[in-house]
N, C-alpha and C positions, 0 to 999 in steps of 0.2 A: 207097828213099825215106828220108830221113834223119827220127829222129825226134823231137817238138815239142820244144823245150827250157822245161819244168816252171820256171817261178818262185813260190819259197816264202814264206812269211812266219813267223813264230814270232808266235805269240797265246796272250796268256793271257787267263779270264776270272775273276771273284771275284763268286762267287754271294752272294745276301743272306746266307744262312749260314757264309759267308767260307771257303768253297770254294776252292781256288784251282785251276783246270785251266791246263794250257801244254803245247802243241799246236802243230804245226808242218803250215802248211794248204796245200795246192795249190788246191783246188779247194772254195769252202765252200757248201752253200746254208743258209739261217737258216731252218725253219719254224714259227713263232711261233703257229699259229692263231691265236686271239683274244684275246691276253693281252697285245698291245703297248697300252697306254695304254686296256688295257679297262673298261669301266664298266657295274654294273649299277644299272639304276633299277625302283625298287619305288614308283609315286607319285612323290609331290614328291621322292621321298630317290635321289640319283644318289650312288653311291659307287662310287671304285676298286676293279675286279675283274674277275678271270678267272673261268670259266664253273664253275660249282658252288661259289661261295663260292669258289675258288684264288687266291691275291694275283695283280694283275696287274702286268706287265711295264715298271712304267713308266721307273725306271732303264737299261733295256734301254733301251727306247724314247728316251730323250735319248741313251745312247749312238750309236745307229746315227744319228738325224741330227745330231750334231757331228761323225759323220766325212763328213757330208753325201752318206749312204745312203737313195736315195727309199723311199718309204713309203705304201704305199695300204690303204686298206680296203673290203673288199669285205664286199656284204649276206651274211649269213650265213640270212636267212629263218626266223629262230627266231622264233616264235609268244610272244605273252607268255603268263605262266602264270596263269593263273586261280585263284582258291582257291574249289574245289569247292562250298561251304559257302555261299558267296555267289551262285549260281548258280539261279534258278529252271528247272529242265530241261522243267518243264511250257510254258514259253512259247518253246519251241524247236522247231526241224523238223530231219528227218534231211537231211542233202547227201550224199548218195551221191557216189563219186568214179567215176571213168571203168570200164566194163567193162573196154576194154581198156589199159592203163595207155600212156602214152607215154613210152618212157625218156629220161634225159638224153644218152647218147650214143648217136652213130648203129652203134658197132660191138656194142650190146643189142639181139638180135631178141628177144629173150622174158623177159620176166622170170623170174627163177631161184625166187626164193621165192614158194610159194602169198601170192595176196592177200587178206587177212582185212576 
């Protein structure tokens, strides 16, 4: 069986700290988690960012669609944060979650770590 013939590219990128990397790529995947054109909002206040205060990715982000690279985002299910302090916990009930937990994938028979 004769085998694939590899087409390459030479890529450089220039991080905001003007980095410069140059790499020669067969095969690339980009895993961005949430830092492409991330935003977080506190209140009325929306501002650019990645997750813990980290700049977010937004230069990236214009790069990959000018070379007209799709782009999706998907829910991440992050809960907002609350600040403790503003919280009456007296006017609260407990929600117990599931005895037996249902995992995300079907190849988890059991969950690994005790549930607290």
């Amino acid at each position: 069986m004769p085998k694939p013939k590899l087409e390459s590219i030479v890529f450089s990128a220039v991080t905001a700290w003007i980095m410069v990397y140059i790499m020669t790529l067969y095969n690339t995947v980009l895993a961005t988690g949430t830092y492409l054109k991330g935003r977080t909002i506190i209140g009325t206040c929306v501002e650019d960012s990645g997750p813990d205060g980290m700049h977010a990715a937004g230069p990236l982000t214009d790069s990959l669609l000018k070379l007209g690279l799709p782009l999706r985002r998907f829910k991440t299910g992050t809960p907002p944060r609350v600040n403790a302090r503003t919280v009456d916990f007296d006017e609260m009930e407990v929600q117990p979650g599931d005895e037996i937990p249902v995992p995300f994938s079907y190849s988890t028979e059991n969950p690994v770590l005790p549930q607290l």
